[in-house]
C-alpha positions in Angstrom: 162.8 175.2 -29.6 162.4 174.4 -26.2 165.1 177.2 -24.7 163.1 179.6 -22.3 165.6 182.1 -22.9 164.9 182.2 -26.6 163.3 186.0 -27.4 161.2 185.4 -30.6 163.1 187.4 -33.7 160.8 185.8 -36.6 158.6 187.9 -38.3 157.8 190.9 -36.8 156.4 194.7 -38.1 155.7 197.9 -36.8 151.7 197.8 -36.7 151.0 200.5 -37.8 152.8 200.2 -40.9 151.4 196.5 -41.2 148.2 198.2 -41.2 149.1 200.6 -43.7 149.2 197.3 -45.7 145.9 195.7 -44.7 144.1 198.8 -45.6 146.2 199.3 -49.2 144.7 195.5 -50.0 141.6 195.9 -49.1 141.2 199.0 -51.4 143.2 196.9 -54.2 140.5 194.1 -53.3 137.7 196.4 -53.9 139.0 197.8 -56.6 139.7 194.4 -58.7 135.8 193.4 -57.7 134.4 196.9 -59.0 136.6 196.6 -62.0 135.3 192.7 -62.2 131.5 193.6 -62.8 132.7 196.9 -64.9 134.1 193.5 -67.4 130.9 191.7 -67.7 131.0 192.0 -71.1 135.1 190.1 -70.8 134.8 186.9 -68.9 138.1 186.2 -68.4 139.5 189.4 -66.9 135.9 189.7 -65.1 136.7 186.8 -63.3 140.6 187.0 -62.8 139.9 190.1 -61.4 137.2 188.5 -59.0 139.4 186.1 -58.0 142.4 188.5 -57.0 139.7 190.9 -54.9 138.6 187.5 -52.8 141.5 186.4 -52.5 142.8 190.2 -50.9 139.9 190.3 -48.7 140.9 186.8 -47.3 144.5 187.0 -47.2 143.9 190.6 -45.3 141.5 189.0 -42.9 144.2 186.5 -42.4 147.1 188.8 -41.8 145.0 190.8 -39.7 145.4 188.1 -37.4 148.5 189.4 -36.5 148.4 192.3 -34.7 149.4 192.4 -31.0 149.7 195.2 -28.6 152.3 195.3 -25.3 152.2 196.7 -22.6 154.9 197.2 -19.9 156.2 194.5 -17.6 153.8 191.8 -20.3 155.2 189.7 -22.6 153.3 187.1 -25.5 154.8 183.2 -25.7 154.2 182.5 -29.8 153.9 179.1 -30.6 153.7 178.1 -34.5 151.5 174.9 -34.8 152.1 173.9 -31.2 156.0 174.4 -31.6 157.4 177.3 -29.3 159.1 180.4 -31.4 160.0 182.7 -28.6 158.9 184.9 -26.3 157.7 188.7 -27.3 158.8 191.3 -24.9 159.3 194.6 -26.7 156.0 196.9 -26.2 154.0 198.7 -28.3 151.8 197.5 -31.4 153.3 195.3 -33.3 152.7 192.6 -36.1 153.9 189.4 -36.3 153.5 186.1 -38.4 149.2 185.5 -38.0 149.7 181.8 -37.8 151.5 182.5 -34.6 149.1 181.5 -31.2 150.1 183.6 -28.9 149.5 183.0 -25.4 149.5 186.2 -22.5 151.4 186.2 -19.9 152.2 189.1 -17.1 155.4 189.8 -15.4 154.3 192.3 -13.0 154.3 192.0 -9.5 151.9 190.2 -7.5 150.7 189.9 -3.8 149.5 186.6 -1.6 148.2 186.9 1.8 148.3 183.2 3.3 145.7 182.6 5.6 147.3 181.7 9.5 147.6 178.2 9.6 147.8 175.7 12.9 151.6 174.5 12.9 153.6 173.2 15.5 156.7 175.2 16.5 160.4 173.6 17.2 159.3 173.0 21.2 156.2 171.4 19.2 153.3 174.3 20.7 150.5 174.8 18.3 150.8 178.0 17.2 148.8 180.3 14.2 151.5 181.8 11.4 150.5 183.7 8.7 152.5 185.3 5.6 152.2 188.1 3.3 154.4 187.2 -0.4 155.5 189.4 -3.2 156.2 187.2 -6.4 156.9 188.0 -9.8 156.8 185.7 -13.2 160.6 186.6 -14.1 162.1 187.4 -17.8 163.9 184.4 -18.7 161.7 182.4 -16.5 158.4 182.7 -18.6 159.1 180.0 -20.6 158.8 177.3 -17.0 155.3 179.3 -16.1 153.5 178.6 -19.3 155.0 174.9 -19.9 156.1 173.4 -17.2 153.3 174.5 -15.0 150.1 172.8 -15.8 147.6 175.9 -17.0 145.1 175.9 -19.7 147.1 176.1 -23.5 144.4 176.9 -26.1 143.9 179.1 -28.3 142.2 182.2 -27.3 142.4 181.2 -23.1 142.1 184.5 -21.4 146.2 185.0 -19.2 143.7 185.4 -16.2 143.0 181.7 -16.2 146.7 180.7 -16.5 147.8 183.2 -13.8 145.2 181.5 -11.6 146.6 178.6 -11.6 150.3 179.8 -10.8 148.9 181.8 -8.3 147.2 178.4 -7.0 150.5 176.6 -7.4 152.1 179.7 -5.2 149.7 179.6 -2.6 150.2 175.8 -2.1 153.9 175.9 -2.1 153.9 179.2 0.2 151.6 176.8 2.6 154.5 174.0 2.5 157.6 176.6 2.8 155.6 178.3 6.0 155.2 175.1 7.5 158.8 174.4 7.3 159.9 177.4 8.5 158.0 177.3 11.5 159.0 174.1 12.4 162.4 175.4 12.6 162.0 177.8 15.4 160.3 178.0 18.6 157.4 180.9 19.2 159.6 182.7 22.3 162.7 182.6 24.6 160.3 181.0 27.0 161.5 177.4 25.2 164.4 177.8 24.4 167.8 179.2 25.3 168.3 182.4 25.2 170.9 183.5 22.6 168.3 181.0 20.1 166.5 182.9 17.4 162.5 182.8 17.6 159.6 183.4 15.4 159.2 186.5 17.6 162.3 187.4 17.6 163.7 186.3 14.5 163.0 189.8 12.5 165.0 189.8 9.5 166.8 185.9 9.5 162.8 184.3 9.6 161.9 186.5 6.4 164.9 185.5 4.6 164.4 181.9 5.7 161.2 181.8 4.0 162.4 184.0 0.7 164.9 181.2 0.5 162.5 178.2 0.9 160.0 180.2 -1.6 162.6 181.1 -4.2 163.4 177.0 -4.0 160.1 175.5 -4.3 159.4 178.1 -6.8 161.9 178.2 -9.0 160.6 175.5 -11.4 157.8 178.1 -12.2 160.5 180.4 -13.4 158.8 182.6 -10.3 160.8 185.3 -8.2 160.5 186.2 -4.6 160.4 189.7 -4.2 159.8 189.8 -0.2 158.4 187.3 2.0 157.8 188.0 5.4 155.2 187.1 8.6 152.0 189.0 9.5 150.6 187.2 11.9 151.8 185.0 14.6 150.0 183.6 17.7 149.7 180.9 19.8 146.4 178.6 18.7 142.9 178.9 20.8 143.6 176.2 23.1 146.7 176.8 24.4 146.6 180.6 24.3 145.3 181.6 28.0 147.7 178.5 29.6 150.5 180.8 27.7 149.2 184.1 29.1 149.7 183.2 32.7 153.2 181.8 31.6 153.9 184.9 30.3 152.5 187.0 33.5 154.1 184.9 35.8 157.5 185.2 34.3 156.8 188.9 34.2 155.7 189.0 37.7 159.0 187.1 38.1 161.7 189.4 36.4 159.9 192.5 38.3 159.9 191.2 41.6 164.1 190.3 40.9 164.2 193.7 40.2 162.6 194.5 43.4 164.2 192.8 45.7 167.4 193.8 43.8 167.1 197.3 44.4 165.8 197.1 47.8 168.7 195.2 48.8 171.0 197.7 47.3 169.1 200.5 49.3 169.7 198.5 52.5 173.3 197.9 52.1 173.5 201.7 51.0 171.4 202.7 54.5 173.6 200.6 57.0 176.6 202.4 55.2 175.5 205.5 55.6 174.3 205.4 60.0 177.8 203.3 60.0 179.8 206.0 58.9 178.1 209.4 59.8 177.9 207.1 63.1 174.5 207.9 63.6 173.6 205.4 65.6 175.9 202.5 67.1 173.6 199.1 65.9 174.7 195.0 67.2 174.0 192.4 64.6 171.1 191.6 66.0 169.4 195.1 65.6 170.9 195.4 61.8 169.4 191.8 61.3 165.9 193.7 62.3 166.4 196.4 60.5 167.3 194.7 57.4 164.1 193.0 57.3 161.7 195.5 58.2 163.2 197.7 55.3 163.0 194.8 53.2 159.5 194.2 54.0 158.8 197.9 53.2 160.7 198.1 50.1 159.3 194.9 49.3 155.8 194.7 50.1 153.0 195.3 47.8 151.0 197.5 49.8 152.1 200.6 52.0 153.8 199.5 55.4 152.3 201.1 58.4 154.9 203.1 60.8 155.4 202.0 64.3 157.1 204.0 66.4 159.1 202.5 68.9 159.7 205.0 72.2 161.8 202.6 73.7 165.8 202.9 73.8 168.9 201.1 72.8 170.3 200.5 76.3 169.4 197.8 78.3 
């Protein structure tokens, strides 16, 4: 059987009752060997009865074998001389054919922190990204984690070791999907037009970007992306200071637009004002001077010094 959806309905028993059983054959075992040497005297029946008590001590040693206990959100893969029976969700204690192997595996949720890596953005800067993933091992996808994932498959291997290894094969394909994301999109608007989504900006579209790539490359693992998203991001070491005077200079930029905007609009709000309460009667050539030295007071950096001028308009 080679179906992952298959759910194993073979044998199977309430445990407890199961060991009801054990215990009733083991007493019927001791009792045949007590009633063996009580027949010393009777060969025959000494030794039937013999027999039949070894044979109940060994065939309740075997189905002992059987027993397995569930927990939530865990699930058993039985195989019956290396051919696969089913999976085993339902939890509790439970007995089930002892010449099962049964191999662990857990369905609860899991969480990877990938390391920032160096990648090159869309505009081809070297920047750091990092990721934080929530995966899952899903129901009908446990049968792809076990086989088609290679993980150790004998007998008695701990589910530790095997969910190493898918949490190996995880981290390397969370590397690749990463990669490829980042590629995708520049770091800021400083590279790209505006209206473009970015790394930084990106929010929402870059996580769900990267469940998709994840939930592609992992799907062959029967694996499920819960949430995917970055936690770190950053241009690399050499690079980073050349970026942090871009970024101050286009700062200093946009605030000195707004500057000169506003003082412009204070100007134009000024000469409106002496025009129309007729304050004084200015020629071009005095607004042209006035104009600049509010500008350059407006404008300036550091506080303008007052001149008075005691001289008068008529020549």
């Amino acid at each position: 059987m080679t179906n992952e959806n298959y759910t194993y309905s073979g044998w199977k028993m309430n445990g407890f009752l199961a060991l009801f059983m054990i215990l009733a054959m083991i007493g019927a075992a001791i009792a045949s060997i007590v009633m063996s040497v009580n027949w010393e005297g009777n060969v025959v029946p000494s030794t039937i009865a013999a027999v039949v008590g070894v044979l109940l001590i060994i065939s309740s040693i075997i189905v002992a074998c059987g027993f397995i206990e569930l927990e939530p959100n865990e699930a058993r893969v039985l195989l019956f001389f290396g051919k696969y029976r089913g999976t085993f969700y339902e939890t509790g204690f439970w007995w089930v054919n002892p010449f099962m192997s049964k191999k662990n595996i857990s369905m609860r949720a899991r969480n990877l922190n990938v390391d920032p890596i160096k990648v090159n953005d869309k505009a081809g800067n070297p920047i750091l990204i990092g990721l934080v993933l929530v995966w899952r091992i899903k129901r009908d996808g446990i049968y792809k984690a076990v086989f088609e994932i290679d993980a150790p498959t004998g007998v008695g291997v701990q589910s530790t070791a095997r969910m190493n290894v898918l949490e190996n094969f995880v981290a390397v394909q969370s590397d690749a999907a990463l990669r490829h994301v980042a590629g995708l999109y520049a770091y800021d608007e400083n590279t790209t037009a505006n209206e473009e989504i970015t790394l930084r900006s990106g929010g929402e579209e870059i996580s769900d970007q990267l469940t998709e790539q994840l939930t592609e490359r992992l799907a062959m693992a029967g694996i499920e992306v819960v949430e995917a998203r970055l936690n770190y991001l950053a241009y690399a070491p050499e690079i980073a200071a050349v970026m942090l005077r871009r970024q101050q200079a286009d700062a200093i930029i946009a605030a000195r637009e707004k500057i000169v905007e506003g003082a412009v609009s204070m100007v134009k709000m000024a000469l409106d004002r002496l025009n129309v309460e007729e304050v004084v009667e200015l020629d071009e050539e005095r607004k042209a001077a006035m104009v600049s030295n509010l500008l350059v007071v407006l404008c300036s950096d550091e506080s303008a010094q007052p001149v008075l001028n005691t001289g008068t308009l008529n020549h």
